[in-house]
C-alpha positions in Angstrom: 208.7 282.0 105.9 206.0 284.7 105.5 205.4 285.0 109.2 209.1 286.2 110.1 209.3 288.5 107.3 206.2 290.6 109.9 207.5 289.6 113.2 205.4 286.5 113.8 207.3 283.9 115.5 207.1 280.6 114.5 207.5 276.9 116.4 207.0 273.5 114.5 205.8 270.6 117.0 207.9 268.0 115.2 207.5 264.2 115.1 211.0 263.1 115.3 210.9 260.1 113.4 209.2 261.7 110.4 212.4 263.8 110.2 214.4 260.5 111.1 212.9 259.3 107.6 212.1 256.2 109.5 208.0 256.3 109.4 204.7 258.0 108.4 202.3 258.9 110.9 199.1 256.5 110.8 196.7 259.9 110.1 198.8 260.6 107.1 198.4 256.6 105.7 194.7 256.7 106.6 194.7 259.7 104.0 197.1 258.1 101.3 195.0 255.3 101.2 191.2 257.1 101.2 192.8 259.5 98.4 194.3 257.6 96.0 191.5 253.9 96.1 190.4 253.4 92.7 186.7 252.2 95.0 184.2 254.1 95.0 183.0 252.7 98.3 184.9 251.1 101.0 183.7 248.9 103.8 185.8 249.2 107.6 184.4 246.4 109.7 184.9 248.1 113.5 183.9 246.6 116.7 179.9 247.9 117.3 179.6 248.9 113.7 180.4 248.4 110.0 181.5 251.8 108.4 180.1 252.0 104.6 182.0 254.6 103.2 181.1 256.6 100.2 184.7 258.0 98.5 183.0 258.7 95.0 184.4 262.5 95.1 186.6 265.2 97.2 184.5 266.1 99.9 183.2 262.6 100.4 186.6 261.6 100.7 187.2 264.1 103.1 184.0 263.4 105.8 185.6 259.1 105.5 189.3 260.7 105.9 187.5 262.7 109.1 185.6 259.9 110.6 188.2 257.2 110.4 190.8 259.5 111.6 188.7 260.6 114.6 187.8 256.9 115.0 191.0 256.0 115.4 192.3 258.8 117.8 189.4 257.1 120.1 190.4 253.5 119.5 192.5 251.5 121.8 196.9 251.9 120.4 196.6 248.1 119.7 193.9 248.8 117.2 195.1 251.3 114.8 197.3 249.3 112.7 194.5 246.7 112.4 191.9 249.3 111.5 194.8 250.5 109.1 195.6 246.5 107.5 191.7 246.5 107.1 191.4 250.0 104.7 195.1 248.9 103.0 192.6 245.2 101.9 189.5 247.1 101.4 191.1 249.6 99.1 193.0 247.0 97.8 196.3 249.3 97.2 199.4 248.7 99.2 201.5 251.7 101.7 204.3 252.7 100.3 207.6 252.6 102.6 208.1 255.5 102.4 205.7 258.4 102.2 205.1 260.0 98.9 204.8 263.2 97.7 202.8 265.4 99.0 203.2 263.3 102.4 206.8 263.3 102.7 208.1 265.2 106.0 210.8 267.8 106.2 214.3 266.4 107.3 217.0 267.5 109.9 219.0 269.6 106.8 215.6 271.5 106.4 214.6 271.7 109.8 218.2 273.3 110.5 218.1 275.8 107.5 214.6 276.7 109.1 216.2 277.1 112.6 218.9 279.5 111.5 215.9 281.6 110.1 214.0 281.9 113.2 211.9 279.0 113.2 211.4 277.3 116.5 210.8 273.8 117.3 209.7 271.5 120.1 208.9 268.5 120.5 205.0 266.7 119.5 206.5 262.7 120.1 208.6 260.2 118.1 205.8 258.3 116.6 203.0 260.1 116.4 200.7 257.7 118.5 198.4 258.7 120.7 200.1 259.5 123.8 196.4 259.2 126.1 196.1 255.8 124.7 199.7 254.6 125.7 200.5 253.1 129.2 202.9 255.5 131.0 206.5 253.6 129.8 205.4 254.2 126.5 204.7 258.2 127.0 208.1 258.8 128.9 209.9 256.8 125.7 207.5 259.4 123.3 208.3 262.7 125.0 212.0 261.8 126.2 212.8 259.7 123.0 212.0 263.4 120.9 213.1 265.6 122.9 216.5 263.8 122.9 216.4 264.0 119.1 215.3 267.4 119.1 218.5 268.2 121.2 220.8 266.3 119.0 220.2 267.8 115.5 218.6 271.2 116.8 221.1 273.5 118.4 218.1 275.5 121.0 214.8 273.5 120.3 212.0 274.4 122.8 
């Protein structure tokens, strides 16, 4: 990586089950889906307000990728994957398992390899949910559940 080769040290915040390979974070679905809709307009029913959303072109895709996201960071945990069901049926295209190029997340081989370079890393959660939004059982099992991960594949993570 560029930054090493001047000195500039480098951590990656990882989600641990992105390198797991055993989910996508919900920002990166919202995106999938808003980018690649054949509509040119999508409506998201929410609970004070219905959302007409113009995706005819980049940047318009962009400000609904924005506003849902920050929605959505805002929204009760329980609500998220409904919100998300709702844009899946409104664009009318399905999430793949697994996330596709360019969404795909680096693994423990390539996190290693970047390790022995210099690279850092600590933990961000497992799951990538929002960690305000979660009771506090949930949180402990976020943090602890990552940075045991982090311990096992890593050999000095943050």
């Amino acid at each position: 990586p560029i930054f090493l080769e001047f000195g500039c040290p480098i951590t990656f915040f990882v989600i641990t089950d992105l390198l797991d390979q055993i989910l996508w974070p919900w920002d990166a679905k919202v995106s999938w889906l808003i980018n690649n809709s054949k509509n040119k307009y999508i409506d998201i029913e929410l609970p004070d307000e219905v959302l007409n959303l113009d995706i005819t072109d980049a940047k318009n895709k962009c400000d609904a990728r924005t506003l849902l996201k920050d929605y959505l960071k805002e929204t009760e945990f329980e609500n998220i994957n409904e919100t998300i069901t709702q844009i899946v049926e409104t664009t009318g295209i399905e999430i793949p398992d697994t996330p596709p190029h360019p969404y795909e997340a680096m693994n423990w081989d390539i996190a290693r390899n970047l390790e022995n370079s210099g690279v850092t890393f600590a933990p961000h959660s497992k799951s990538h949910n929002i960690l305000s939004k979660l009771d506090n059982k949930l949180v402990r099992i976020e943090i602890e559940g990552s940075w045991q991960r982090l311990n096992e594949e890593l050999s000095s993570p943050l």
